[in-house]
C-alpha positions as CSV (number, residue, x, y, z in Angstrom):
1,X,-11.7,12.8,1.0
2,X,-10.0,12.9,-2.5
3,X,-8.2,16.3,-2.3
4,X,-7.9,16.0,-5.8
5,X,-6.6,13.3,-6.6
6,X,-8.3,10.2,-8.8
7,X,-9.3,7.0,-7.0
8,X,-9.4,3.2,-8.2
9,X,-11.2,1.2,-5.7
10,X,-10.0,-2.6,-5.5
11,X,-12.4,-4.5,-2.8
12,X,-9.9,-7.1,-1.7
13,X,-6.4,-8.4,-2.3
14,X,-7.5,-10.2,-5.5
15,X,-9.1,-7.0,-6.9
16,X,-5.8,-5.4,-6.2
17,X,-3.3,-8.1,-7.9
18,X,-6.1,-7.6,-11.1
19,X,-4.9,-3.6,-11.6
20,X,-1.3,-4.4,-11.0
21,X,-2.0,-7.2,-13.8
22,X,-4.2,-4.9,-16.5
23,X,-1.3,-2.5,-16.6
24,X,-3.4,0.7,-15.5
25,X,-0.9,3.3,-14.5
26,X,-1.3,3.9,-11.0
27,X,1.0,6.5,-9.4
28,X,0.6,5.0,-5.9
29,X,-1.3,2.4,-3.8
30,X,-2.4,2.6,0.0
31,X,-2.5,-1.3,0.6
32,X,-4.4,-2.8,3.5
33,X,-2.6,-5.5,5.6
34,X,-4.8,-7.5,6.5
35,X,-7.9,-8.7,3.9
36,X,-10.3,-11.5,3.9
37,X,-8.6,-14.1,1.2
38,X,-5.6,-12.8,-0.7
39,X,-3.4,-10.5,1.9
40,X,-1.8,-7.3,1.5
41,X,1.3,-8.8,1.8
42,X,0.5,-11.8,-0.4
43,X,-0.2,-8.6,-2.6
44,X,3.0,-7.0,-2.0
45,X,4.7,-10.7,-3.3
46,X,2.6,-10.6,-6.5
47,X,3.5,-7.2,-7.1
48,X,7.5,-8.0,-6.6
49,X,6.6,-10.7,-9.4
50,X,5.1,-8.4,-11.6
51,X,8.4,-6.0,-10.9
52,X,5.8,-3.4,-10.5
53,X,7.5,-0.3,-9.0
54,X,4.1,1.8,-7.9
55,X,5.2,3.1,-4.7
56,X,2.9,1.7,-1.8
57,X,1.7,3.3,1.4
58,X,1.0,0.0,3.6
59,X,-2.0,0.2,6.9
60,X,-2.1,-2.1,9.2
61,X,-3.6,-2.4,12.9
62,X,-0.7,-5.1,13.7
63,X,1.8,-3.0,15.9
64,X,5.1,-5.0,16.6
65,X,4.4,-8.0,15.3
66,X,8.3,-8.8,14.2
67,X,7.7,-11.1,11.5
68,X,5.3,-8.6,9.3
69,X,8.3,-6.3,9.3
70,X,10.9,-9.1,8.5
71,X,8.5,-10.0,6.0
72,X,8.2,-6.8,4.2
73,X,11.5,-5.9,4.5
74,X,12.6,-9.0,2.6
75,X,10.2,-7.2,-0.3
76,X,11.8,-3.6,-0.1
77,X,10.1,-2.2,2.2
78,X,10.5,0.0,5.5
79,X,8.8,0.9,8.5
80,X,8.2,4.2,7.3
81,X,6.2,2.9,4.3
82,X,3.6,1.7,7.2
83,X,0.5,4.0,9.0
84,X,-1.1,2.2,11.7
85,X,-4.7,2.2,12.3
86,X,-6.5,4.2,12.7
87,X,-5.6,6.1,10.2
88,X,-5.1,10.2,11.0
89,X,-6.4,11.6,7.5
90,X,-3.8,14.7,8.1
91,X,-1.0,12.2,8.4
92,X,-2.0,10.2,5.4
93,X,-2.4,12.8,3.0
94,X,1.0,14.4,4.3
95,X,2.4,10.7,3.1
96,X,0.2,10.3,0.2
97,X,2.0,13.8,-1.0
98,X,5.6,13.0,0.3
99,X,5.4,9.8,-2.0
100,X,4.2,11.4,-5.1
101,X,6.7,14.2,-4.8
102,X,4.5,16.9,-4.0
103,X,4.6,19.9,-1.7
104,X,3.4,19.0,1.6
């Protein structure tokens, strides 16, 4: 489901910290938690680094686990930049717009 939009595909955290390095413009990244290897949130630390300022829609399975929240706070972030799995598509696309600054 595109819905019109154009998708870059980044298998993994490592893949991920590779676009934010090559300087593609991206308008907006849906970032998985949890990934074998290099973590979403060891992606969210790279990307603080790199002072990248792509807005980011973060997924993650982990409900109330304290310390992911503390943790991403400390990067910016809020618990309403986070959809828990699984994923409703209607909810994500109504986020995916609301972040871009589109009409929802």
């Amino acid at each position: 489901m595109r819905k019109g939009f154009e998708v870059v595909l980044a298998s993994g955290g490592e893949k991920a910290i590779e676009v934010l390095k090559s300087g593609m413009q991206i308008d907006l990244m849906l970032l998985d938690m949890k990934m074998p290897g290099v973590s979403g949130l060891d992606v969210l630390r790279e990307k603080a680094v790199l002072k990248d300022v792509t807005p980011v829609i973060i997924v993650t399975g982990s409900f109330g686990q304290e310390q992911i929240y503390r943790d991403l706070e400390k990067l910016g972030f809020t618990r309403e930049d986070i959809i828990y799995k699984p994923v409703d598509l209607f909810l994500l696309l109504e986020e995916v717009k609301k972040k871009l600054g589109m009409k929802t």
